[in-house]
DSSP file (Angstrom, degrees, kcal/mol; ACC not computed):
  #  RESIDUE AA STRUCTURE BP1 BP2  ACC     N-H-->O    O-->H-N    N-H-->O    O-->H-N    TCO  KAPPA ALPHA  PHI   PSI    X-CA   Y-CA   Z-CA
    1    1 A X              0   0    0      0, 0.0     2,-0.4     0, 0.0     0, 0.0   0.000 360.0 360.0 360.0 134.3  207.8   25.5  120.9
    2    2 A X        -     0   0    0      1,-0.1     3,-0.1     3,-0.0     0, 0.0  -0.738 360.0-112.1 -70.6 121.4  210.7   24.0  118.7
    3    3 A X        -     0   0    0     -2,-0.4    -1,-0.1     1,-0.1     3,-0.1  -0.189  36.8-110.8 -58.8 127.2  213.7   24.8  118.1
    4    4 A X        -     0   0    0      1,-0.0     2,-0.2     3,-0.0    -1,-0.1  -0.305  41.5-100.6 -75.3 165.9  214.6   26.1  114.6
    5    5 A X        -     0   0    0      1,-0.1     4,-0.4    -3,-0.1     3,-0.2  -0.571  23.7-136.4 -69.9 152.8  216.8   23.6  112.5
    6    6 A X  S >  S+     0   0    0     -2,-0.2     3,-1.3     2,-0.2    -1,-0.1   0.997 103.1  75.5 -42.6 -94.0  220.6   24.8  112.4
    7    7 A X  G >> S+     0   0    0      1,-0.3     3,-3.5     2,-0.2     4,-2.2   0.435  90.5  56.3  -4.0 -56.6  220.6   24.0  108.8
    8    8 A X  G >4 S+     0   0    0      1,-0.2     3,-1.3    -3,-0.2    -1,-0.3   0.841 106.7  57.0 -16.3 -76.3  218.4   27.6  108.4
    9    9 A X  G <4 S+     0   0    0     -3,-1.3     3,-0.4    -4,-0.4    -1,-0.2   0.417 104.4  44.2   1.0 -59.9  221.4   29.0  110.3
   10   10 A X  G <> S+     0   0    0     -3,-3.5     2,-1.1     1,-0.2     4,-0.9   0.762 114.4  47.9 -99.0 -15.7  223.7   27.9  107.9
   11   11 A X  T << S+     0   0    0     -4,-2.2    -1,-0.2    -3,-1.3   128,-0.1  -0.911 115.2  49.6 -80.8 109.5  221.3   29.2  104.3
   12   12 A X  T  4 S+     0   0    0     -2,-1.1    -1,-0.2    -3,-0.4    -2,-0.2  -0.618 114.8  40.5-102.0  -9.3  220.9   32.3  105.9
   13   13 A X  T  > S+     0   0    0     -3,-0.5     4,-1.3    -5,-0.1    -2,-0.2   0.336 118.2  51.9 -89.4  -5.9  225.0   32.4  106.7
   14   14 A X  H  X S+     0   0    0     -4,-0.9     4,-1.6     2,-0.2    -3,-0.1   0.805 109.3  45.0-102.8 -14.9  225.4   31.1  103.2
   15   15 A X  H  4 S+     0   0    0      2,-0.2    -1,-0.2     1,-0.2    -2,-0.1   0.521 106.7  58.4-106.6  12.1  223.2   33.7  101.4
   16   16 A X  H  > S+     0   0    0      3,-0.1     4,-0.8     2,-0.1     3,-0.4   0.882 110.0  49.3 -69.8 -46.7  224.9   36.4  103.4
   17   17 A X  H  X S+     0   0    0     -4,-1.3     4,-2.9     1,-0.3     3,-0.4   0.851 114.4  43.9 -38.9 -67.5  228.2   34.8  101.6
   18   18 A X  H  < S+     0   0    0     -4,-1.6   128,-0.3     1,-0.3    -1,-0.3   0.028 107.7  55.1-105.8  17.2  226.8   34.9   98.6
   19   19 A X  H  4 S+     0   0    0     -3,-0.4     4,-0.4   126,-0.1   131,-0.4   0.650 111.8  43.2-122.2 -23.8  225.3   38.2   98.7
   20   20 A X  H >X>S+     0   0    0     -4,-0.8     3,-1.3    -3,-0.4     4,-1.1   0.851 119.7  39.7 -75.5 -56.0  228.6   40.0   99.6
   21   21 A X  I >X>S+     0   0    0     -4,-2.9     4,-1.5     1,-0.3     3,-1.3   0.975 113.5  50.0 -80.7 -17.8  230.8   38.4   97.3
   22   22 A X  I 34>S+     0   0    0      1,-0.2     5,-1.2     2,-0.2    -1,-0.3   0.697 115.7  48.4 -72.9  -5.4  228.6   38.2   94.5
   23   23 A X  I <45S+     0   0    0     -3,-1.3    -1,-0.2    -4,-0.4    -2,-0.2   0.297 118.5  40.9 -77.2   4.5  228.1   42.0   95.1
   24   24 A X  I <<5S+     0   0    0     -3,-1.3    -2,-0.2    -4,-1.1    -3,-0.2   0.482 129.8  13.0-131.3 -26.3  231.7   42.6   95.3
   25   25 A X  I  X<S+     0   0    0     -4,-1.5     4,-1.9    -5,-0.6    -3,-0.2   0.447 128.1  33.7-129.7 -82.1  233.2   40.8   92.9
   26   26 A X  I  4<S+     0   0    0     -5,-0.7     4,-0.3     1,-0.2    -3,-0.1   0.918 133.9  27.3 -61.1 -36.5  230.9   39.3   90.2
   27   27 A X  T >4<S+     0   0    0     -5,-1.2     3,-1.0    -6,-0.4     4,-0.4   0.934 121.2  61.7 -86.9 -21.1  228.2   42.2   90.0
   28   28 A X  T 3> S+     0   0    0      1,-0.2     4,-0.9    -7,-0.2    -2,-0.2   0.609  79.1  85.7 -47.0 -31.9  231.1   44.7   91.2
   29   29 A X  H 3X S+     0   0    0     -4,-1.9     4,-2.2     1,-0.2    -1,-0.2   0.811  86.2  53.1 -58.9 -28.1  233.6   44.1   88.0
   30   30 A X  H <> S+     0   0    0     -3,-1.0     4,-2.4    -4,-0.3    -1,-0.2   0.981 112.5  48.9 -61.3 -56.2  231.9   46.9   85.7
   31   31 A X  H >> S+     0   0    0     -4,-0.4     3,-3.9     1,-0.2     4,-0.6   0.663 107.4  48.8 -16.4 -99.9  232.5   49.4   88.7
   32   32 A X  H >X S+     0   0    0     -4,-0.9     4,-2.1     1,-0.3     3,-1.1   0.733 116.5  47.2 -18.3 -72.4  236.0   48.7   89.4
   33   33 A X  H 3X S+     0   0    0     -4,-2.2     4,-2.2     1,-0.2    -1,-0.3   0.843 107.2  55.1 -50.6 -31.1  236.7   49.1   85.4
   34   34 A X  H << S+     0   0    0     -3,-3.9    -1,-0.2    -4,-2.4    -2,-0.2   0.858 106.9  48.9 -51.9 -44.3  234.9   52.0   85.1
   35   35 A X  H XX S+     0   0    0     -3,-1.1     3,-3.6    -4,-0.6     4,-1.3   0.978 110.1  53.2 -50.8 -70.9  237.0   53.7   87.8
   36   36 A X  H 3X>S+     0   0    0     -4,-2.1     4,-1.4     1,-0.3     6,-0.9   0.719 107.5  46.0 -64.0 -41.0  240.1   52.6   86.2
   37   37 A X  H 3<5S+     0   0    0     -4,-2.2    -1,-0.3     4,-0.2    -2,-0.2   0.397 122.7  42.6 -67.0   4.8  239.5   54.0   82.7
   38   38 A X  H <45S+     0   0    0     -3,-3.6    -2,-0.2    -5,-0.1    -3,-0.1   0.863 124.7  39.2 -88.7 -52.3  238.2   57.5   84.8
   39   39 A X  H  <5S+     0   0    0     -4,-1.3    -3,-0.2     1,-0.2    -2,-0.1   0.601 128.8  14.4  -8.9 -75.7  240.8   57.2   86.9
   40   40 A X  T  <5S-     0   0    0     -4,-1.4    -3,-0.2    -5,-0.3    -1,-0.2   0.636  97.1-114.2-125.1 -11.0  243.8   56.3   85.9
   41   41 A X      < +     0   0    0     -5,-0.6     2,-0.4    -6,-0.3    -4,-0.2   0.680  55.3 159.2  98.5  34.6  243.0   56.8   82.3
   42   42 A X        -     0   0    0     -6,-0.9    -1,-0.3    -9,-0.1    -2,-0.1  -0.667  39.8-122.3 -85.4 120.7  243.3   53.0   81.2
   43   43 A X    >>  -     0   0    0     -2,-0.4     3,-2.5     1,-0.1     4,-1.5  -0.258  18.1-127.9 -60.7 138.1  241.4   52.4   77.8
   44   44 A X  H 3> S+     0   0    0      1,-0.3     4,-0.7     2,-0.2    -1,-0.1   0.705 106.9  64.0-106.9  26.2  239.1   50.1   77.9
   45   45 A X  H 34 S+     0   0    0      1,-0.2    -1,-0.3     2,-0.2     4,-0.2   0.314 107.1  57.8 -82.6 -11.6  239.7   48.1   75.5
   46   46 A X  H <4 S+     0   0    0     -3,-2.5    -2,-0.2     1,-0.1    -1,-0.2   0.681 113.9  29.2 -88.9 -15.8  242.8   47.5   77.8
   47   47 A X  H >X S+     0   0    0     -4,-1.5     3,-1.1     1,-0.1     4,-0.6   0.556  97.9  84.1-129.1   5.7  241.6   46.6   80.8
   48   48 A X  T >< S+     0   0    0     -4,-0.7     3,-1.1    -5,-0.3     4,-0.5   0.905  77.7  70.7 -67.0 -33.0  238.3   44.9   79.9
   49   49 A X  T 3> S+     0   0    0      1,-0.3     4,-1.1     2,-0.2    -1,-0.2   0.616  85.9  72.6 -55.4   1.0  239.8   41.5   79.1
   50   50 A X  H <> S+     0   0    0     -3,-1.1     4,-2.0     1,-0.3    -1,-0.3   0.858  78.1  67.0-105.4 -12.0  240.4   41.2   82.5
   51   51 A X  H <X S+     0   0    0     -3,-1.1     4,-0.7    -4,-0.6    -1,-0.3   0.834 100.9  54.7 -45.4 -32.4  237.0   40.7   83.4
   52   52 A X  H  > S+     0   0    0     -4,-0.5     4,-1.8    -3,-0.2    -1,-0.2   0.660 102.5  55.4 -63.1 -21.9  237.2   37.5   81.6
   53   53 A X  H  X S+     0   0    0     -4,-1.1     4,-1.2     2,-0.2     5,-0.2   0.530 102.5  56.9 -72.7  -7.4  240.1   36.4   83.4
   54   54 A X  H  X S+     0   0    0     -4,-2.0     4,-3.4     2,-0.1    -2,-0.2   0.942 108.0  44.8 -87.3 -44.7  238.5   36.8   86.2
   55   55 A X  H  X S+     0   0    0     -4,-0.7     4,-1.2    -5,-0.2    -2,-0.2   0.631 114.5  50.0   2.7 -68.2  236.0   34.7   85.1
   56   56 A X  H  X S+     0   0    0     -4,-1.8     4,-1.2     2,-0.2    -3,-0.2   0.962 108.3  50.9 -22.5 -88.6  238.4   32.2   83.8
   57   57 A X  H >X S+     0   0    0     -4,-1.2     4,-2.6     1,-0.2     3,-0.9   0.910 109.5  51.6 -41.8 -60.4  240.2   32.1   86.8
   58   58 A X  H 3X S+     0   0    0     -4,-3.4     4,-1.5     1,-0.3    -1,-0.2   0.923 110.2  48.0 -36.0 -65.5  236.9   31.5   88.9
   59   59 A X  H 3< S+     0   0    0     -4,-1.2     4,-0.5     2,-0.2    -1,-0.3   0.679 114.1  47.1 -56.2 -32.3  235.7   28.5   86.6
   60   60 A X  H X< S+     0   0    0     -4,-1.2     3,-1.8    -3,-0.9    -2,-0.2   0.985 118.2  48.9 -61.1 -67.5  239.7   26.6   86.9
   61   61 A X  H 3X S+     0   0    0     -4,-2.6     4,-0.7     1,-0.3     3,-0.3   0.279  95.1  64.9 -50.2 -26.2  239.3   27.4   90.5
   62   62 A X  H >X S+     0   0    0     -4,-1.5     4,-1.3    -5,-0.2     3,-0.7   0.813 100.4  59.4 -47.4 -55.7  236.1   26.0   90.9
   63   63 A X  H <> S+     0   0    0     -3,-1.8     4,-1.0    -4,-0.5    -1,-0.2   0.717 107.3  35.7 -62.0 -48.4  237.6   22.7   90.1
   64   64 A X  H 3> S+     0   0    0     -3,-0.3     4,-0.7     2,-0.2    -1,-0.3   0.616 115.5  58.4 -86.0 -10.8  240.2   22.1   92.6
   65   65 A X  H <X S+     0   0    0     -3,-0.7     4,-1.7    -4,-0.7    -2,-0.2   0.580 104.7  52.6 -79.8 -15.0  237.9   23.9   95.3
   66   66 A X  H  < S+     0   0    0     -4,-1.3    -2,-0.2    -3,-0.2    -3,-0.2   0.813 114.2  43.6 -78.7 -30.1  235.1   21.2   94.5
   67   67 A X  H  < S+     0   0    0     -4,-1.0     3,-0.3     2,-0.2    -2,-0.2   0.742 111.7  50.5 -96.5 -17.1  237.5   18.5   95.1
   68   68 A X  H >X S+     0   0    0     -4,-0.7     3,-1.4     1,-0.2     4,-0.9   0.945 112.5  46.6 -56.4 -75.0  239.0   20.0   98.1
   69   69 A X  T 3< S+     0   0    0     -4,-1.7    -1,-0.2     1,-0.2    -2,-0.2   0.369 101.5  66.2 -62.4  10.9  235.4   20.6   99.9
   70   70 A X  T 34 S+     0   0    0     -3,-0.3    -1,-0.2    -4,-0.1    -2,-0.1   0.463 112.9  35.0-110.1  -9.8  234.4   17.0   99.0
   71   71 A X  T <4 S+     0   0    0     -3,-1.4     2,-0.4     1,-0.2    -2,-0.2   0.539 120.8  12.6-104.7 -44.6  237.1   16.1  101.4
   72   72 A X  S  < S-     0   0    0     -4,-0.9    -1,-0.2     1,-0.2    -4,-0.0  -0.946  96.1 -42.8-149.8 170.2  237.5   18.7  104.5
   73   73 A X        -     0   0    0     -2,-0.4    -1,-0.2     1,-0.1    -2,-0.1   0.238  42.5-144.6 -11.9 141.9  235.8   21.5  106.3
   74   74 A X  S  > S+     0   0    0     -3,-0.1     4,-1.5     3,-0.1    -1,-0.1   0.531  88.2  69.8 -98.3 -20.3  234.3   24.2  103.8
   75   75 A X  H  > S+     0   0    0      2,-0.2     4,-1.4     1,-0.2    -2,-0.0   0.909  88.7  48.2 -49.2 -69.2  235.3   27.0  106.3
   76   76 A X  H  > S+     0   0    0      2,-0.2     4,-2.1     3,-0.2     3,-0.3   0.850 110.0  56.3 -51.9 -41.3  238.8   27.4  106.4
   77   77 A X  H  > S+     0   0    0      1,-0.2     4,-2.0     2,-0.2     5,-0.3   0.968 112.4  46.7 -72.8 -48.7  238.7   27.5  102.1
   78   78 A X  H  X S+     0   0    0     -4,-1.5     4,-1.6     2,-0.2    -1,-0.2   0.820 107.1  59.8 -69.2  -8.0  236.0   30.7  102.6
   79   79 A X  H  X S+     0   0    0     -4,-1.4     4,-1.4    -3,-0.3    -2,-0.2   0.981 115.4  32.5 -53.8 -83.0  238.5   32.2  105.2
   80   80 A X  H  X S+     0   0    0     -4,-2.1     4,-1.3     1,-0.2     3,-0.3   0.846 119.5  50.2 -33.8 -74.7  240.9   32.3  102.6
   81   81 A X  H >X S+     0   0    0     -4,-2.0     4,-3.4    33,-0.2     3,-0.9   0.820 105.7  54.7 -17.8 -79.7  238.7   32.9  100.0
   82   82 A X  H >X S+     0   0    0     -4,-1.6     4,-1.7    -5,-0.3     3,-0.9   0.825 112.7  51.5 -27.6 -84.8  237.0   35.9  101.9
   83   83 A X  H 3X S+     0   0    0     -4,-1.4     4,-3.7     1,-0.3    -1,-0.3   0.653 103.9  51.0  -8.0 -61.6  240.8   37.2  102.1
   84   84 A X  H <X S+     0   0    0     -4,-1.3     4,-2.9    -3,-0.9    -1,-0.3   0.956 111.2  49.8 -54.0 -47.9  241.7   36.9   98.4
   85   85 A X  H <X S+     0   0    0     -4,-3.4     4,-0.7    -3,-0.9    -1,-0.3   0.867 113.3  48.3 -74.1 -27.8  238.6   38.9   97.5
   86   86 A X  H >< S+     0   0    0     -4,-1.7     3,-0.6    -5,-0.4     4,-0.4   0.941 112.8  49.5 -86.3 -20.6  239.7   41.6  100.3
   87   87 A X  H >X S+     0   0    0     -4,-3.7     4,-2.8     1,-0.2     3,-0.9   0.900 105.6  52.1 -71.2 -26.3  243.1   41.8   99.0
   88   88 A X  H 3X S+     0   0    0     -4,-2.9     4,-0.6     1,-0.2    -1,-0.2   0.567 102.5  58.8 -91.1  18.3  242.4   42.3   95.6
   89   89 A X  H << S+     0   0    0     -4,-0.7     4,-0.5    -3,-0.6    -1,-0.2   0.361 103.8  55.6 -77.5 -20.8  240.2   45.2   96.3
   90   90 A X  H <4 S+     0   0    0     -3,-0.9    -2,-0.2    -4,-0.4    -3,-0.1   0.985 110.6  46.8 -79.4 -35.5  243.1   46.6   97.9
   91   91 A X  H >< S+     0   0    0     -4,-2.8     3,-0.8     1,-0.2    -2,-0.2   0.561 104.4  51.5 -30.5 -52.9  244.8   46.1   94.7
   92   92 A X  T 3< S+     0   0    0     -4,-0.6    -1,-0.2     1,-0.3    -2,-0.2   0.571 104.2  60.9 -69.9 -17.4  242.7   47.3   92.4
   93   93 A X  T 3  S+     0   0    0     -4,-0.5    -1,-0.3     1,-0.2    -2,-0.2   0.759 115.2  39.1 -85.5  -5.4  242.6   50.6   94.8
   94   94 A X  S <  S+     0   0    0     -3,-0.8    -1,-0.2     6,-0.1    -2,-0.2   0.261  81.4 129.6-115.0 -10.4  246.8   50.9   94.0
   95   95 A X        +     0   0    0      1,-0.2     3,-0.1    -4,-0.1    -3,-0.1  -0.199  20.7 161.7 -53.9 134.7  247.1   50.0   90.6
   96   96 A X        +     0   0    0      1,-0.3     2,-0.2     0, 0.0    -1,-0.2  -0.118  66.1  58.8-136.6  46.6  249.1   52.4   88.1
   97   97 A X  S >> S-     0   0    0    -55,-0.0     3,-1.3     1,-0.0     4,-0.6  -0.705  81.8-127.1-174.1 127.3  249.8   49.7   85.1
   98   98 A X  H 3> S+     0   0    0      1,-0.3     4,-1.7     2,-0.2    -3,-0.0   0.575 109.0  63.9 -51.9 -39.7  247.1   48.1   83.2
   99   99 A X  H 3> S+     0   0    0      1,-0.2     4,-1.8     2,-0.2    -1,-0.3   0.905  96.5  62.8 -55.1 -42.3  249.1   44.4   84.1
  100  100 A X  H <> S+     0   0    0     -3,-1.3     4,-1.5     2,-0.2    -2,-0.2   0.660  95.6  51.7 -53.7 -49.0  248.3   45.2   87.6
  101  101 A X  H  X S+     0   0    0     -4,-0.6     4,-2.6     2,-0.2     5,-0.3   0.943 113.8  48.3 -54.2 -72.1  244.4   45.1   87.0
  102  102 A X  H >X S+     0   0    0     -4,-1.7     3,-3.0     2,-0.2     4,-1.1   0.816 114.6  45.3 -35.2 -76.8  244.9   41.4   85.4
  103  103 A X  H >X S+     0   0    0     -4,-1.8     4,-1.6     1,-0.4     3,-1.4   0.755 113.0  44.5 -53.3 -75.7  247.0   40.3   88.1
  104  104 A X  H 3X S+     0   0    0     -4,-1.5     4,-1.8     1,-0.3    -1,-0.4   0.535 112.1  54.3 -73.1 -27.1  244.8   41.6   90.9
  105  105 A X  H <X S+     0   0    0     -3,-3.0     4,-3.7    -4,-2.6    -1,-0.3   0.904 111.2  60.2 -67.8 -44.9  241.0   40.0   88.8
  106  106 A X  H <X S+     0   0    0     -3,-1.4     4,-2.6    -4,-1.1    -2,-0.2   0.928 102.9  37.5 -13.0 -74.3  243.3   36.9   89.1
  107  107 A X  H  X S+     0   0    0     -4,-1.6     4,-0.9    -5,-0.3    -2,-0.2   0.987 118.0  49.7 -65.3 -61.2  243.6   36.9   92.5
  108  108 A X  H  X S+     0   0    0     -4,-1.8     4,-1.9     1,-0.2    -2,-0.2   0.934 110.4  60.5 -40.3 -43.2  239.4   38.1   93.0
  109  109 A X  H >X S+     0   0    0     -4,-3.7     4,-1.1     2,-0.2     3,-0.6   0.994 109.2  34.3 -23.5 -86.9  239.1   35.1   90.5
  110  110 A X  H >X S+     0   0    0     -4,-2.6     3,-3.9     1,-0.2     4,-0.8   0.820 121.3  55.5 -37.3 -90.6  240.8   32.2   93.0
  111  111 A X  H 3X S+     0   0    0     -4,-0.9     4,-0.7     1,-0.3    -1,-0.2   0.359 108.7  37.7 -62.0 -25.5  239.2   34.1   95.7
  112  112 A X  H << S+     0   0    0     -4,-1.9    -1,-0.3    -3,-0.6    -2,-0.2   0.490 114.8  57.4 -92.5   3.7  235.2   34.2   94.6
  113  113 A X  H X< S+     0   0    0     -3,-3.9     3,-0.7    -4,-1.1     5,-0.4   0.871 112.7  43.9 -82.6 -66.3  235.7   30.6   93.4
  114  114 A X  H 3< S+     0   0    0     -4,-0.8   -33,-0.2     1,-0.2    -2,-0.2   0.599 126.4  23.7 -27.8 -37.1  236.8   29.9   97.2
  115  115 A X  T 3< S+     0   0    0     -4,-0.7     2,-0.3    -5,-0.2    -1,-0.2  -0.505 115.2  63.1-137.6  59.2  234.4   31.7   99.2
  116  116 A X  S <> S-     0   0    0     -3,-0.7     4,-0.5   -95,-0.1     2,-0.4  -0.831 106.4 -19.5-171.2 168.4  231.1   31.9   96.8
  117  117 A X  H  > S+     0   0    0     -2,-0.3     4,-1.8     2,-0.2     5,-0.1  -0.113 125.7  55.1  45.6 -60.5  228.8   29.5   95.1
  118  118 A X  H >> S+     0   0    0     -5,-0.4     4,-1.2    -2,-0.4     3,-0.7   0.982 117.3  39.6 -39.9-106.5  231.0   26.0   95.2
  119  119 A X  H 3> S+     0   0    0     -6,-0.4     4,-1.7    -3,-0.3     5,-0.3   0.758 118.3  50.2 -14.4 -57.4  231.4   26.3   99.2
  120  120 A X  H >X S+     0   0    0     -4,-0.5     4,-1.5     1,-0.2     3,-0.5   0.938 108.1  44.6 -66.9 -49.8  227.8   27.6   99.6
  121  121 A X  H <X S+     0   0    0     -4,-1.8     4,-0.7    -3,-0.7    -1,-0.2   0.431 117.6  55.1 -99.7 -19.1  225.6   24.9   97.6
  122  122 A X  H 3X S+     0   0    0     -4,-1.2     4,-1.6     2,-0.2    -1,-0.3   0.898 104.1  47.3-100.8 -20.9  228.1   22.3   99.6
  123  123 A X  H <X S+     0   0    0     -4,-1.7     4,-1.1    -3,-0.5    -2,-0.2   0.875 118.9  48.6 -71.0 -32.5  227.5   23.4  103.3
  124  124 A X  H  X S+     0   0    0     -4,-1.5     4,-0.6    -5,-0.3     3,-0.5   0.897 106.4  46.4 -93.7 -18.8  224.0   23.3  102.4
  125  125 A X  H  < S+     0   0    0     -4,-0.7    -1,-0.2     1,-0.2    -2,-0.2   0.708 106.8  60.5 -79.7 -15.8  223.5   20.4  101.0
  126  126 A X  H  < S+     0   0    0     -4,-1.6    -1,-0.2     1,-0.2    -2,-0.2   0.860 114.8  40.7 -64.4 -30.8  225.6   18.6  103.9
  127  127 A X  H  < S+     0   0    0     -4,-1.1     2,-0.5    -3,-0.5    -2,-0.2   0.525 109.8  61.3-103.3  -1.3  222.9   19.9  106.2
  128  128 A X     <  +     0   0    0     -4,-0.6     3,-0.1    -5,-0.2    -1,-0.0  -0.906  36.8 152.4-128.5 129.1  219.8   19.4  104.2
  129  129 A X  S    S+     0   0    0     -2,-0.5     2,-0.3     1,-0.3     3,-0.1   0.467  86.2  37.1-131.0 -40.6  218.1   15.7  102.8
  130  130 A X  S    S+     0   0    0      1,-0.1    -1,-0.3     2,-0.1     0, 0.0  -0.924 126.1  21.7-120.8 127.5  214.5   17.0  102.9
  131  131 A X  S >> S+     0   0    0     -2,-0.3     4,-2.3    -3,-0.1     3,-0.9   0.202  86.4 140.4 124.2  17.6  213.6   20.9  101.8
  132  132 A X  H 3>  +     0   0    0      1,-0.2     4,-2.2     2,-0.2     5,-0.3   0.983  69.5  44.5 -38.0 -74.6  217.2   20.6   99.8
  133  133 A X  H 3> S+     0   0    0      1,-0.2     4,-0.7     2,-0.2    -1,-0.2   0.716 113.1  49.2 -54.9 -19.8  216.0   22.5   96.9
  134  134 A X  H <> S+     0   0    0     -3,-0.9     4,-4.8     2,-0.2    -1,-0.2   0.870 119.3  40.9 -71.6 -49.2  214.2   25.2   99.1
  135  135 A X  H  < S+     0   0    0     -4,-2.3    -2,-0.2     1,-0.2    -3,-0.2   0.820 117.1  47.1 -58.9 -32.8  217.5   25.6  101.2
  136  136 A X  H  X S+     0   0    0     -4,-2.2     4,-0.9    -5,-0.3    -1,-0.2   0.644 116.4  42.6 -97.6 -33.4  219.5   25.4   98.2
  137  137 A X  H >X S+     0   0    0     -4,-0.7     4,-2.2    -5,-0.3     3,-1.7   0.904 117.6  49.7 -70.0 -66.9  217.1   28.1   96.2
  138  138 A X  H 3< S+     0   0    0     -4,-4.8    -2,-0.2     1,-0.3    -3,-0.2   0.614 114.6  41.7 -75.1   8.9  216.9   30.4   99.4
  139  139 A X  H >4 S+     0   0    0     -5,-0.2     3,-1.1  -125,-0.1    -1,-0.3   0.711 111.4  56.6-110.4  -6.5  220.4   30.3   99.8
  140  140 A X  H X< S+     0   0    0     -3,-1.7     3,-2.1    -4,-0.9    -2,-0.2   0.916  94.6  77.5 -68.3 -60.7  221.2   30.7   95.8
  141  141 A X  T 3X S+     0   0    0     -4,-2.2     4,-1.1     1,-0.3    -1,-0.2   0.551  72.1  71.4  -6.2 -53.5  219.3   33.6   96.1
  142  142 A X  T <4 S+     0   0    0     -3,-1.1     4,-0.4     1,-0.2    -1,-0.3   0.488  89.1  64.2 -73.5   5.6  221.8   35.7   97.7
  143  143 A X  T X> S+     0   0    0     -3,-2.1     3,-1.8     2,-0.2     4,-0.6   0.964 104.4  41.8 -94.6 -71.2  223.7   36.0   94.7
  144  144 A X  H 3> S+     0   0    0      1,-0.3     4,-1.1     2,-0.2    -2,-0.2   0.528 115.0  51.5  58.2 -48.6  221.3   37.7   92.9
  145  145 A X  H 3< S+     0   0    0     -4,-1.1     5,-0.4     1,-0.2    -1,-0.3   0.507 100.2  61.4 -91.4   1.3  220.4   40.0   96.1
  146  146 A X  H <4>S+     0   0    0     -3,-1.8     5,-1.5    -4,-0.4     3,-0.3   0.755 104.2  55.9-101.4 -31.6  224.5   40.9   96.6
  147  147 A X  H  <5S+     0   0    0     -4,-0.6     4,-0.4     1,-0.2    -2,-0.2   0.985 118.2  35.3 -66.6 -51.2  223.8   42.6   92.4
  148  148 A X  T  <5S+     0   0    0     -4,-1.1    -1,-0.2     2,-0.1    -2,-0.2   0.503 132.5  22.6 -93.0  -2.1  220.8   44.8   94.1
  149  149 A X  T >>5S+     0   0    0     -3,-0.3     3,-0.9    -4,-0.2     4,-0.5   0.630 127.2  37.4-137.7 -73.5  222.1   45.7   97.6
  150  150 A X  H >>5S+     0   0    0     -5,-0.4     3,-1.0  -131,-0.4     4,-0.8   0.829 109.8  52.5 -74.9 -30.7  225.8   45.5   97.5
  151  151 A X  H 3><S+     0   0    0     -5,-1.5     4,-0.8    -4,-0.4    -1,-0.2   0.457 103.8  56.2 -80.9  -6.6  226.8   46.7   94.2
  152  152 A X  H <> S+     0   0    0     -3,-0.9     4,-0.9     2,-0.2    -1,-0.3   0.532 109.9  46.8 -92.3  -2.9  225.0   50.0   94.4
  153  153 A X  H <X S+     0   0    0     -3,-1.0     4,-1.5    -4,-0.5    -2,-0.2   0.465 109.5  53.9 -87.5 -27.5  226.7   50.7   97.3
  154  154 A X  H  X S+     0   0    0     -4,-0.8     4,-2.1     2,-0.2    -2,-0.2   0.824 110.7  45.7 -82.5 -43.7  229.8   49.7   95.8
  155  155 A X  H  X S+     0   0    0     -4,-0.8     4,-3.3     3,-0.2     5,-0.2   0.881 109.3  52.6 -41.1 -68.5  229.2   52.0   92.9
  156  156 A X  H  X S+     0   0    0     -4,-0.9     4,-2.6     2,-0.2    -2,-0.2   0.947 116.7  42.7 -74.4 -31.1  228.2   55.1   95.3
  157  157 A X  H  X S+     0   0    0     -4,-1.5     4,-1.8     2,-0.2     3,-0.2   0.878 112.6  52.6  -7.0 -86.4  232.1   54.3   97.5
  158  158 A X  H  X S+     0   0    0     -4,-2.1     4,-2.9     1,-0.2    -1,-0.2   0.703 114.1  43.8 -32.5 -65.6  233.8   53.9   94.1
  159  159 A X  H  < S+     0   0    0     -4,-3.3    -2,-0.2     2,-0.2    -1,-0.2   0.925 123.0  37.3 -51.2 -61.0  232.1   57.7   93.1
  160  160 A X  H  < S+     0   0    0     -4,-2.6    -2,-0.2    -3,-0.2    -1,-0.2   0.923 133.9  13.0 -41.4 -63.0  232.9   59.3   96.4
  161  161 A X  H  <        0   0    0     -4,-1.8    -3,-0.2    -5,-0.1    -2,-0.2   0.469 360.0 360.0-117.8  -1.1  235.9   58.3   97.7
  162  162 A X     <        0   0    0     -4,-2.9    -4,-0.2    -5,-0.1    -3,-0.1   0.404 360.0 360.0  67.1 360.0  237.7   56.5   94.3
């Protein structure tokens, strides 16, 4: 019997990645706003824009995180990454000023650029030369699967507990 490749390992760690933060952050932003115009009683014509700065922010970030990983470890940058995204959840749970929301999709911005798509599609492609596109599909994947599994979960929290 053969030992499975490592590589698996690392698409089945990579679509774990990409199935939290793309359930947490990228399918998560309606949530979060919704709360905060129920909430805290922020229009939302005030506090949508920042869903494009987050957005924004992601896409700059992308750039200096592509050139980064092309260079060192991909780990330590999703450490961080992983971080950003848990502080500005904490953030968003404290906000009482409509600036505060920006600031804090800023920071979720950096931080799903860091630990999310960029980072995943390069660990796998370091470990993979033939089945790339399968590895690369079945770890993609989890992005997609973080919209249907994390973000309803994220949703029922947000309802409960605020």
């Amino acid at each position: 019997m053969s030992a499975v490749f490592r590589g698996w390992w690392v698409v089945a760690g990579v679509f774990v990645m990409l199935t939290v933060t793309a359930g947490l952050a990228f399918y998560g932003l309606p949530v979060y706003l919704r709360a905060l115009t129920v909430e805290q009683g922020f229009s939302v014509s005030a506090v949508s824009g920042a869903t494009a700065v987050f957005f924004l922010v992601s896409g700059l970030t992308g750039l200096p995180v592509a050139a980064w990983l092309a260079r060192h470890d991909p780990r330590p940058l999703v450490a961080v990454g992983a971080v950003a995204c848990g502080l500005a959840l904490v953030l968003l749970g404290r906000v009482t000023q409509v600036w505060q929301v920006y600031a804090a999709y800023v920071v979720f911005g950096a931080g799903f650029a860091a630990a999310s798509l960029v980072p995943g599609t390069t660990l796998i492609t370091r470990w993979f030369n033939r089945r790339r596109s399968v590895a690369l599909s079945i770890g993609s994947t989890g992005l997609s699967f973080g919209g249907v599994a994390i973000t309803p979960a994220v949703a029922g929290l947000v309802e409960r507990d605020g």
